[in-house]
C-alpha positions in Angstrom: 0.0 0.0 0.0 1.5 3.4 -1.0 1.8 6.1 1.6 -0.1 9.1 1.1 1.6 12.4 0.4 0.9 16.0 0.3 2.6 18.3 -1.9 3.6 20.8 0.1 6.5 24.3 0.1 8.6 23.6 3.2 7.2 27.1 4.4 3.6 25.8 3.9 4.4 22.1 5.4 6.4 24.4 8.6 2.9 26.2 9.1 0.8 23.1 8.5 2.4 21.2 11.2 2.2 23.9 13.6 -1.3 24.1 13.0 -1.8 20.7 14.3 0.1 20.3 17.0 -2.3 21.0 20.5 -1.3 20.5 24.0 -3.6 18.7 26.4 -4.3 21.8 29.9 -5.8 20.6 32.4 -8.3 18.6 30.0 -8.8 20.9 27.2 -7.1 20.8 24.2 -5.6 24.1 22.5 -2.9 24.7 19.8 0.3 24.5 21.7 1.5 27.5 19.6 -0.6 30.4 19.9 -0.1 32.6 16.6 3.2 34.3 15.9 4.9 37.7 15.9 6.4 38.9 12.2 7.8 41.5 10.5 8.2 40.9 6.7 11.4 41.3 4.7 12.7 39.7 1.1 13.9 36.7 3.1 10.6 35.4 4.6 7.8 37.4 3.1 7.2 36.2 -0.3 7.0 32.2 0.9 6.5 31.9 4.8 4.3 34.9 4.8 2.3 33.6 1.3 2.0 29.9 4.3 0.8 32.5 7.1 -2.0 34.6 5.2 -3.9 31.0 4.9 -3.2 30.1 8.6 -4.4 33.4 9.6 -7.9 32.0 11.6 -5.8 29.5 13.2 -2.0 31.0 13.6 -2.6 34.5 14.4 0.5 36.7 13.1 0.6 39.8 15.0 3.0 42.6 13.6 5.8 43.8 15.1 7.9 47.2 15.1 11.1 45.3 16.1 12.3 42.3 16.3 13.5 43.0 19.9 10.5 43.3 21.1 8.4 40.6 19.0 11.0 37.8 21.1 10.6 39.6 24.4 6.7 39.4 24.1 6.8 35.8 22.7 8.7 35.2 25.9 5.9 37.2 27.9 3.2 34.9 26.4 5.4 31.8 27.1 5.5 32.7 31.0 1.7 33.7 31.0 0.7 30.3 29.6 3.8 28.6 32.2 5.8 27.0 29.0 2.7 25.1 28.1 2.7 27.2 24.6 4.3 29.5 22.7 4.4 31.9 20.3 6.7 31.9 17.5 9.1 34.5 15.7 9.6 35.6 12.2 12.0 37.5 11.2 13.9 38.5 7.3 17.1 38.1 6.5 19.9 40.0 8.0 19.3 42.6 10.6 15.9 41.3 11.3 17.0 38.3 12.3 20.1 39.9 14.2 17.9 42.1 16.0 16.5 38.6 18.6 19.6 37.7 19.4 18.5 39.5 22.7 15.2 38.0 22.8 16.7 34.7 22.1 18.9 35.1 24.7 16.4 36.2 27.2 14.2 33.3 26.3 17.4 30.6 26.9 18.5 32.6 30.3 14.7 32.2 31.4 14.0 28.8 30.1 11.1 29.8 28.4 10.1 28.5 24.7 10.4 30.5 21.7 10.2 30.0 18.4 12.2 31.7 15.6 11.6 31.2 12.0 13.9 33.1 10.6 15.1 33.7 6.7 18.3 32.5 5.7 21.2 33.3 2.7 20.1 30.9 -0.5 21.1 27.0 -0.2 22.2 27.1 -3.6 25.0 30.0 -3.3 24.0 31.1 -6.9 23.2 34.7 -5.9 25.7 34.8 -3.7 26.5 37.4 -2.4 23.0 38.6 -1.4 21.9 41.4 0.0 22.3 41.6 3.7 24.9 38.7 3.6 28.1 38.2 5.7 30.4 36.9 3.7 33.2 35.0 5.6 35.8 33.7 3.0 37.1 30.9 4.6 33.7 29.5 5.5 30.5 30.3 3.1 28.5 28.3 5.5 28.4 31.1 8.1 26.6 34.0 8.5 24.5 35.7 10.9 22.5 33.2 11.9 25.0 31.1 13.6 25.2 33.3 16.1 21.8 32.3 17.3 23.8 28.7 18.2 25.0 30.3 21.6 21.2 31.5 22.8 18.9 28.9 21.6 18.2 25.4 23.0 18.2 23.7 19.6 19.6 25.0 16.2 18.8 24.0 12.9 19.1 25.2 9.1 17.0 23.8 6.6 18.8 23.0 3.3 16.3 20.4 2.2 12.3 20.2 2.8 12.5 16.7 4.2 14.8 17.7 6.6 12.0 19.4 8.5 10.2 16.3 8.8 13.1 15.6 11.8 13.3 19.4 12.7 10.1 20.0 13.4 9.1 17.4 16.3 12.2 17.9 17.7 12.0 21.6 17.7 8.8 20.8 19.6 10.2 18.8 22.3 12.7 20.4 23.1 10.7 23.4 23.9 7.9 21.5 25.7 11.1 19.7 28.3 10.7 20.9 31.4 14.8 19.8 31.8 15.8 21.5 28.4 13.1 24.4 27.9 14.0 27.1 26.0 14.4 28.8 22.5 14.3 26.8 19.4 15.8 28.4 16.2 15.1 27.3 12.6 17.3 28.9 9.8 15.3 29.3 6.7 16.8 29.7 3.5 15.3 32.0 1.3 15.1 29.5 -1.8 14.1 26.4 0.4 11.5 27.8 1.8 9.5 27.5 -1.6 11.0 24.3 -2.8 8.4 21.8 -3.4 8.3 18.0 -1.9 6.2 15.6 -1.2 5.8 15.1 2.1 3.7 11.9 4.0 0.2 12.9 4.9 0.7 12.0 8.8 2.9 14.5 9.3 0.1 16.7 9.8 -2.3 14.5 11.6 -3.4 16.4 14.5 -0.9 15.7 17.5 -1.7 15.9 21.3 1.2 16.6 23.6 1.6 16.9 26.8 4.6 18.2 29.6 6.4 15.2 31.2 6.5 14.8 34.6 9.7 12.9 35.5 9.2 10.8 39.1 12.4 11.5 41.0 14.5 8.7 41.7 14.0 6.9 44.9 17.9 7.2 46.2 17.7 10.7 45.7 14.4 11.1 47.5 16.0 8.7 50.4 19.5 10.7 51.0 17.2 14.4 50.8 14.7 12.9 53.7 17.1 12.0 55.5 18.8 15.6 55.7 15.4 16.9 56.1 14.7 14.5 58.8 17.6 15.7 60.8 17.3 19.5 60.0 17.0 22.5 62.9 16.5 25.1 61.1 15.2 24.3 57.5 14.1 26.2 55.2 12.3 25.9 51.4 13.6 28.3 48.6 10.5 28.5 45.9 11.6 29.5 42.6 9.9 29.9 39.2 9.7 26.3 38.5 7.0 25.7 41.5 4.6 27.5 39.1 5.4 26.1 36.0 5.1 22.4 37.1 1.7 23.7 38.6 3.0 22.8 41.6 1.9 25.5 44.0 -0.4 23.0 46.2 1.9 20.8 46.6 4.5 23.1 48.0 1.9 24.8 50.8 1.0 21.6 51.9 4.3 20.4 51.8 5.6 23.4 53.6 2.1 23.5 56.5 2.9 19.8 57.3 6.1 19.9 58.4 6.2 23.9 59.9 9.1 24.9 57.3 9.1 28.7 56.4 9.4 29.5 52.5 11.4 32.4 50.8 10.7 33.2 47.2 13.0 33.5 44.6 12.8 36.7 42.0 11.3 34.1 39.3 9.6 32.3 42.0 7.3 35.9 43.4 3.9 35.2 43.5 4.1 31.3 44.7 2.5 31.9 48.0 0.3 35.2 48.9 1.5 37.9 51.0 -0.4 37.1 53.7 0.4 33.4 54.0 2.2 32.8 56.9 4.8 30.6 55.7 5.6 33.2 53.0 8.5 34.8 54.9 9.3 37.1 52.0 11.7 37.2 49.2 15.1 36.7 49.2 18.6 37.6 48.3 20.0 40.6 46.6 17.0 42.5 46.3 15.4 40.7 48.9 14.1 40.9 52.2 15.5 41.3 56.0 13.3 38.4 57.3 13.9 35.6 54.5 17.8 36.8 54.4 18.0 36.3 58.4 16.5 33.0 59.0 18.8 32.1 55.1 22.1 32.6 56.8 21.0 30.4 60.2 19.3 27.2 58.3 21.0 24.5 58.1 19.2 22.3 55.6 17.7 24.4 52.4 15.3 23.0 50.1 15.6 24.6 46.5 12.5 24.1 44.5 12.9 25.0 41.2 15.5 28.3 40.7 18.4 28.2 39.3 20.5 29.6 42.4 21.9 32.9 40.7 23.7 35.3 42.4 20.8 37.6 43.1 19.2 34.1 44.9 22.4 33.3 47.1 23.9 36.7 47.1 26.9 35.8 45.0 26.8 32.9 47.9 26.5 34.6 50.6 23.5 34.2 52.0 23.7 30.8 53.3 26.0 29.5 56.2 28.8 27.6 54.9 27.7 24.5 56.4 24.7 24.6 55.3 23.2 21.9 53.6 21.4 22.4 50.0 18.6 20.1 48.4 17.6 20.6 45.0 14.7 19.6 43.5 14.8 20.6 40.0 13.9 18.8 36.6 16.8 19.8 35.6 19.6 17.9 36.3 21.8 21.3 35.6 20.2 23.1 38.2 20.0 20.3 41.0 23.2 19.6 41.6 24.2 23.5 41.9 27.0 23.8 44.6 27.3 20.9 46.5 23.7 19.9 46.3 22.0 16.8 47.2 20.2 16.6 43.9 16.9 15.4 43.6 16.2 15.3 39.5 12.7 15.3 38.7 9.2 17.1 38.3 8.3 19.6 41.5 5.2 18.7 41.8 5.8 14.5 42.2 9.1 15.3 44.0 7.2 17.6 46.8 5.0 14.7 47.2 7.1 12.1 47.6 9.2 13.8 49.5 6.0 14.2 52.0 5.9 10.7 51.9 9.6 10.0 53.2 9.6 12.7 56.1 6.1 11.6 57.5 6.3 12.5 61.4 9.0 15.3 61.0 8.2 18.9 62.2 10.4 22.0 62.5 10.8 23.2 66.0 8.2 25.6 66.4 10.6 28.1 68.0 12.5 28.1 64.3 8.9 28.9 62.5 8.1 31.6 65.2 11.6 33.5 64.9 10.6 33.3 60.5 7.2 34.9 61.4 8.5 37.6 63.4 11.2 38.1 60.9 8.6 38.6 58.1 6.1 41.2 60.4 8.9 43.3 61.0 9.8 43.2 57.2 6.1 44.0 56.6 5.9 46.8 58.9 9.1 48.4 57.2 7.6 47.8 54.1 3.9 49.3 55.1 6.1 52.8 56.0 8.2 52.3 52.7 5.6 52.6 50.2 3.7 55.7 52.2 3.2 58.1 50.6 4.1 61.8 51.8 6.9 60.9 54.1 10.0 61.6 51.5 10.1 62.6 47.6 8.4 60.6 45.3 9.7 57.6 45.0 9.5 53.9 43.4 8.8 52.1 46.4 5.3 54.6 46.9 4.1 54.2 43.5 4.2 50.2 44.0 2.2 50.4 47.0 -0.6 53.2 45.5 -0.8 50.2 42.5 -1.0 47.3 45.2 -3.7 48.9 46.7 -5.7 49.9 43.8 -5.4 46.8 41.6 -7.2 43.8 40.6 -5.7 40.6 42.8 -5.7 38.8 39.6 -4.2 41.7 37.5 -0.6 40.8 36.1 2.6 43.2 36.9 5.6 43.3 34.8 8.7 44.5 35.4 12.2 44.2 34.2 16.0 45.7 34.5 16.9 48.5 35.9 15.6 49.3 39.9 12.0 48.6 39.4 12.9 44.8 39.9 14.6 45.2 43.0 11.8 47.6 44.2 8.9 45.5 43.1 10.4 42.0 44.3 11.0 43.9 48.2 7.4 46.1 48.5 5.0 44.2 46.3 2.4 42.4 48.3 1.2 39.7 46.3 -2.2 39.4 45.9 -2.8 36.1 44.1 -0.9 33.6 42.9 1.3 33.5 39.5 0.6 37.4 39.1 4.0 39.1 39.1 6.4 38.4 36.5 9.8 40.3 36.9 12.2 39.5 34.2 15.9 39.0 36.1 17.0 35.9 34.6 18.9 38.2 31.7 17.9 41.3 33.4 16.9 43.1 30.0 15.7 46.6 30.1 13.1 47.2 26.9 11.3 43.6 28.1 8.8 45.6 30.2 6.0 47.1 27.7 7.0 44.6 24.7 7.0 41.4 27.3 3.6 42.8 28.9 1.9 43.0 25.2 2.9 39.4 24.9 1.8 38.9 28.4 -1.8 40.3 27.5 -2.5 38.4 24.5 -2.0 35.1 26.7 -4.5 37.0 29.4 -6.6 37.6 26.8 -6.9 33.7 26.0 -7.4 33.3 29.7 -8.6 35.8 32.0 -10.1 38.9 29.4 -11.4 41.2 32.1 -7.5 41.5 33.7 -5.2 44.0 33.6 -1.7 43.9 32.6 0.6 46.5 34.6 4.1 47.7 33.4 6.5 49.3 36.2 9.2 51.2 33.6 11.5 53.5 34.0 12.5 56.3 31.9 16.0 54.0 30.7 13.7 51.2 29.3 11.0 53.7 28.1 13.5 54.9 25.4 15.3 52.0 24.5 12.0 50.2 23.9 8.6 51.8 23.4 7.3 50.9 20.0 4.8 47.8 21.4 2.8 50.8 22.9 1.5 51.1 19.4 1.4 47.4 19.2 -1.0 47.5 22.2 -3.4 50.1 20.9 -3.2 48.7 17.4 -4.4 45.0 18.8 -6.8 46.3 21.0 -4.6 44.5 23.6 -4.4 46.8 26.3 -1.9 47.6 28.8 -1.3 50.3 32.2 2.3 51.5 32.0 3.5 53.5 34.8 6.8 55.3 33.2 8.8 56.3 36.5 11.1 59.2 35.2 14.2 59.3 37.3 16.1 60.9 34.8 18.5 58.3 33.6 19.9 55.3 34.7 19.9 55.8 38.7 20.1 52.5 40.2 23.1 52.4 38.2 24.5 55.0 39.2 23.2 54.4 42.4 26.1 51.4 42.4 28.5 53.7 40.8 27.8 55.4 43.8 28.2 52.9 46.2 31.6 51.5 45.0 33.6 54.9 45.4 32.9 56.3 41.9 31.2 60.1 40.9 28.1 59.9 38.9 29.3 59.5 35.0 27.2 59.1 32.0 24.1 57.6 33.5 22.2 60.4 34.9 21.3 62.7 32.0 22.4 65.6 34.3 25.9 63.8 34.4 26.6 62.8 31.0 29.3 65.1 29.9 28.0 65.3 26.1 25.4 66.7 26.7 25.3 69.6 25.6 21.5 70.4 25.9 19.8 68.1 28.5 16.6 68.6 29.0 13.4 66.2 29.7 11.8 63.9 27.6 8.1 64.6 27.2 6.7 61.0 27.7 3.2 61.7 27.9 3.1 63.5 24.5 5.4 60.7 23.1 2.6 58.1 24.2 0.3 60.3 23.1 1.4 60.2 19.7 1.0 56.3 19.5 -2.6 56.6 20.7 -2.4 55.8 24.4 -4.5 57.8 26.5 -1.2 59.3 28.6 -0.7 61.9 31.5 1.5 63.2 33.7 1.0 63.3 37.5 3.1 65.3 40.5 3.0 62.7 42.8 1.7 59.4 44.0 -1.9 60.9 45.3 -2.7 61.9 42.0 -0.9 58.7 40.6 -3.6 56.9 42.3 -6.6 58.6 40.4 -4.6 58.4 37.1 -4.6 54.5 37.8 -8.5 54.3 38.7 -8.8 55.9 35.6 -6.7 53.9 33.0 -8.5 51.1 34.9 -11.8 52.3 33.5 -10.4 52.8 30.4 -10.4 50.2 27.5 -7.4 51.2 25.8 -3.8 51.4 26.4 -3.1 54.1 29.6 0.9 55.4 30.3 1.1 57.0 33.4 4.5 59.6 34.0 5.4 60.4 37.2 8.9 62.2 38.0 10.8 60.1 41.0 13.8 61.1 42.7 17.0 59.7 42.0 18.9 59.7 45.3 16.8 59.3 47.8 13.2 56.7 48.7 15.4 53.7 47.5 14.5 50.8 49.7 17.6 50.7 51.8 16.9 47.3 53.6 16.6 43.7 52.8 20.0 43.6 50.5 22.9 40.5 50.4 25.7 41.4 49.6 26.6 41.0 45.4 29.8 40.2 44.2 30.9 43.2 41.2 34.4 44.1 40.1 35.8 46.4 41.7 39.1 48.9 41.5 42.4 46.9 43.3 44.5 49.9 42.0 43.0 53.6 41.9 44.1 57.1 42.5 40.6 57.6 44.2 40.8 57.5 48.1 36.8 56.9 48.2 37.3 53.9 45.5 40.2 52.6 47.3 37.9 52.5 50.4 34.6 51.1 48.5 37.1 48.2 47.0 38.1 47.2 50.5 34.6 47.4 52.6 33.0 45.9 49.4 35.8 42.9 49.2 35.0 42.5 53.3 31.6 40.8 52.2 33.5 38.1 50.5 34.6 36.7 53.7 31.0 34.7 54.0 30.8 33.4 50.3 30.6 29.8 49.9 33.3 27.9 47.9 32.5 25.1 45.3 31.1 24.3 41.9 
C-alpha cells in the first residue's frame, strides 16, 4: 500500500504542522502554539508569509515594530501560559533576524520557549553574495545566523524540505522539556523555503502533547529525607519552576505539614500570597530582612525550582557555609548546583514524595516563630516604605498606591533596571502566578514589549484583567514601539513610566563602590550639551495611548483608577527622585568588580569594605 503524500513548500508544510500540534491543559485541548509575531522582509515574506496569510484563523500573526520586542513578548506569552505554549518569531534576513539575538537570549536565560523562523542566505550559493549577507571567506556556510547557536536550546538550518520532517518534532520537544526548555531556532533559507516536496500525509495528523512529569529517583528522595529529617532550622527556597510544574499546592501543603518557612525567589514571586504565613518574603540581593535572616541560620535548604543565581544566594553569601542544599529541580543542571543533594525530577511528584519519606518530621516551632517575626517586622518596614508623603516621590510609593488599587488577579511586569529590586522587596502579592519580573537576563526594553505578549495570553485566559508595566525612563526609550502594538491590537496595557532621569540604580552602584556619577544620569553625561526632559506623555500620546503626567503618588492613584476604567492602552508619568526613597533594607551582599588599584581615596575604600563581604561566600562548583 502506498503512503499518502501532500505536496507541500517547506514554508507551507512548517505552518501546516504547527497548525496541528495541540497541547492537552488541564483537559482541554488548544494549539500548543498560539499565533506568531512577524515583520516581513525579502527573506521570509514572499513564501513563509504567502503559508501565514492561509493560517491566519488559526495562527494568528501579529506585527511587530522590532524584532527585539516581538521575542521579548513571545517570551511574555510563554510565561503567562507557564511554558505550556508559545508563540513563535519571524523575522527577514539579515538585521531582522540579528535584531532577537537579545530575545533569544532572554528566552534561553529564562527557560522559556520561543520559536524563531527566521530567513536564511540561498542553499544554492548562486546569488551569492546577497543582499544583507556576511560573507566570511574561509567558511561560506556562516553567516548571521549562527550566532543564534549560543542563545537557543536547539539550532537547525534547513537546506532540504525533508529535513524538516526531523526538525520540526524535535523543535517541539525540546521546547515542551521541562529539563531543556527554551528557544528553538530554525534557519530558513530563502530559496528552500518555496522548494516543493512531497511530504507523508501523517505529518500533519493532529498531535496531542503533553509536559512530562519525571518521578524523581528513589535514592535521591531517600538521602534528601534523610537531611530533612535531621534539620534545625530548614528552610524551602521557591523558585519559578514551582509554578510552571503547577505545583503550588503541593508546595503549601508540603511546607504546612512539616512547619518549614518559604522564601521566594525573583522568578519564583507570587508562589504563596503575601499574607500566607509561611511566606516569609523574598530573598537575596533584592530581597528581604526576614527571608535573608532566618537564610544565613538554616542548616538544611530545600531549593525548588530556581536556578541559584547570584541575586538568589547573594553571589553565595547568603547561606551558612555549612549549610546543607537540596535541590529539586527537573533539571539535572540546576540540581546539583553547589554541593547539592540533587533530587532530579518534576516539583510537583518530587514535593509529594518527599512528603511521603519525612512523614512525622516537624520543625521546632521556635524556628517557625523567629521566621514569622522576621517577616512582620519586614512588613511593617515595608507598610512605611511605600507611604506616601513621608520623602520625595519615589518607586517604592508608586508600587504600594498600584498594590492597593489593583485587581488581585491583575498581572505586573517589570524588568531591568531598579524597578525589579523595588517590586520583588514592597509588592504584596495578591494572588498567585501574578508578578512576573524578568531577572533571569535582566533586560531593560522587556517591560512594555513582554507585557503586550503577556496580555495576549491573558486575553486567552482571563479577558477582564489587567496587565501593569512598572518602567523607567532608561527602558521607556530604549524600547517603546509595542505601545502602538498595544493600541493597534486592542490588547491593552497600564504603564507606569517612573522618570528618574536616567539610569539611577546604576549610578546608584557607581555610587556605592567609590565612583562620581558619570554618564548615567542625564544631568551627568558630559556630552550633553542640551539636557533637557523627555516629554513622555506627549510621546505616548502620539502612539494613541491615553497618557498623563502626575506630580506625585496621590494623584498617581486617580490616574490608575482611571486607565483602569479605560479600555485602551493608559501610560502613566510620574517624575521620581533619583537619590533618595530607595528601599535601603533587605539587601545581600553582590559580588561586582571592583578597582584593586585607583588614585581615588573613596574607590580605594569602597574596594576594600565591598571585598570584606567576601569573607562569607561559599566555595565550590
Amino acid at each position: 500500500m502506498s503512503q499518502k503524500s501532500v505536496r507541500l513548500t517547506t514554508a507551507q508544510a512548517i505552518i501546516r504542522y504547527l497548525e496541528n500540534q495541540f497541547i492537552d491543559i488541564d483537559g482541554q485541548q488548544l494549539r500548543v502554539c498560539g499565533g506568531g509575531f512577524g515583520i516581513f522582509g525579502h527573506g521570509n515574506v514572499t513564501c513563509l508569509g504567502e503559508a501565514l496569510y492561509g493560517a491566519q484563523d488559526k495562527l494568528p500573526l501579529y506585527r511587530g515594530q522590532n524584532e527585539q520586542g516581538m521575542g521579548f513578548a513571545a517570551a511574555g506569552y510563554a510565561k503567562q501560559w507557564l511554558r505550556q505554549r508559545f508563540m513563535f518569531c519571524t523575522a527577514s534576513a539579515g538585521p531582522g533576524t540579528a535584531n532577537l539575538l537579545t530575545s533569544a537570549a532572554l528566552a534561553h536565560a529564562n527557560r522559556l520557549p520561543v520559536l524563531m523562523l527566521c530567513g536564511d542566505a540561498f542553499a544554492t550559493r548562486l546569488p551569492d553574495p546577497v543582499l544583507q549577507q556576511l560573507e566570511h571567506f574561509g567558511d561560506p556556510t556562516l553567516g548571521v545566523n549562527d550566532a543564534f547557536k549560543a542563545v537557543s536550546r536547539y539550532w537547525d538550518r534547513i537546506t532540504h524540505p525533508a529535513q524538516i520532517i526531523q526538525s520540526l518534532p524535535a523543535a517541539l520537544a525540546t521546547m515542551l522539556d521541562p529539563a531543556d526548555c527554551g528557544p528553538a531556532f530554525i534557519g530558513l533559507p530563502q530559496d528552500v523555503q518555496g522548494w516543493a516536496y512531497d511530504y507523508p500525509a501523517e505529518l500533519f495528523e493532529p498531535k496531542v502533547h503533553r509536559i512530562r512529569r519525571i518521578s524523581p529517583d528513589a535514592a535521591e528522595i531517600a538521602d534528601a529525607a534523610a537531611a530533612l529529617k535531621g534539620a534545625k532550622r530548614p528552610m524551602i527556597i521557591a523558585g519559578g519552576g514551582v509554578q510552571y510544574s503547577r505545583a503550588v499546592k503541593e508546595l503549601t501543603a508540603f511546607a504546612n505539614a512539616h512547619h518549614i518557612p518559604v522564601v521566594e525567589t525573583i522568578a519564583g514571586r507570587a508562589n504563596l500570597l503575601a499574607t500566607d504565613v509561611l511566606n516569609i518574603g523574598p530573598i537575596g540581593v533584592t530581597g528581604s530582612n526576614s527571608a535573608n535572616t532566618i537564610a544565613e541560620e538554616a542548616d538544611v535548604i530545600l531549593s525548588v525550582g530556581c536556578r541559584l543565581q547570584d541575586f538568589t544566594t547573594g553571589s553565595w553569601t547568603a547561606f551558612a557555609k555549612d549549610a546543607q542544599i537540596i535541590g529539586l529541580n527537573a533539571a539535572r543542571h540546576d540540581a546539583g548546583k553547589h554541593r547539592s543533594l540533587p533530587v532530579v525530577g518534576d516539583a510537583k511528584l518530587g514535593l509529594q514524595a518527599l512528603d511521603k519519606a519525612i512523614a512525622g518530621y516537624a520543625a521546632p516551632a521556635s524556628w517557625m516563630d523567629k521566621a514569622r517575626q522576621e517577616r512582620a517586622r519586614w512588613d511593617a518596614y515595608v507598610a512605611e516604605n511605600v507611604a506616601v508623603g513621608n520623602r520625595p516621590n519615589s518607586y517604592a510609593q508608586a508600587i504600594g498606591v498600584v498594590n492597593e488599587l489593583c485587581d488581585p488577579r491583575d498581572r505586573v511586569v517589570a524588568a531591568a533596571g531598579g524597578l525589579p529590586a523595588e517590586v520583588t522587596a514592597n509588592w504584596r502579592t495578591l494572588d498567585i502566578g501574578t508578578v512576573d519580573v524578568e531577572f533571569g537576563f535582566s533586560c531593560m526594553g522587556y517591560e512594555i514589549a513582554g507585557a503586550w505578549g503577556a496580555r495576549i495570553a491573558q486575553a486567552e485566559r482571563e479577558p477582564d484583567q489587567d496587565t501593569i508595566v512598572f518602567c523607567g525612563d532608561g527602558s521607556y526609550l530604549l524600547m517603546n514601539s509595542d505601545i502602538y502594538s498595544s493600541v493597534l491590537t486592542g490588547k491593552k496595557l497600564i504603564i507606569l513610566v517612573l522618570d528618574n532621569g536616567g539610569f539611577a540604580v546604576i549610578n546608584k552602584l557607581q555610587n556605592n563602590t567609590g565612583n562620581e556619577s558619570f554618564n548615567n544620569l542625564i544631568a551627568d553625561t558630559p556630552t550633553a550639551t542640551t539636557p533637557f526632559a523627555v516629554d513622555f506623555q506627549a510621546h505616548a500620546a502620539a502612539m494613541g495611548a491615553n497618557a498623563e503626567t502626575v506630580a506625585n503618588p496621590t494623584e498617581l492613584g486617580e490616574a490608575f483608577k482611571r486607565a483602569k476604567a479605560a479600555d485602551t492602552t493608559s501610560v502613566i508619568v510620574m517624575q521620581v527622585d533619583p537619590y533618595e526613597g530607595w528601599t535601603a533594607e533587605g539587601h545581600a551582599w553582590w559580588e561586582v568588580g571592583t578597582p584593586h588599584v585607583t588614585e581615588s581615596d573613596k574607590v580605594r575604600e569602597a574596594h576594600v569594605d565591598w571585598e570584606a563581604g567576601r569573607d562569607k561566600q561559599r566555595r565550590g562548583v
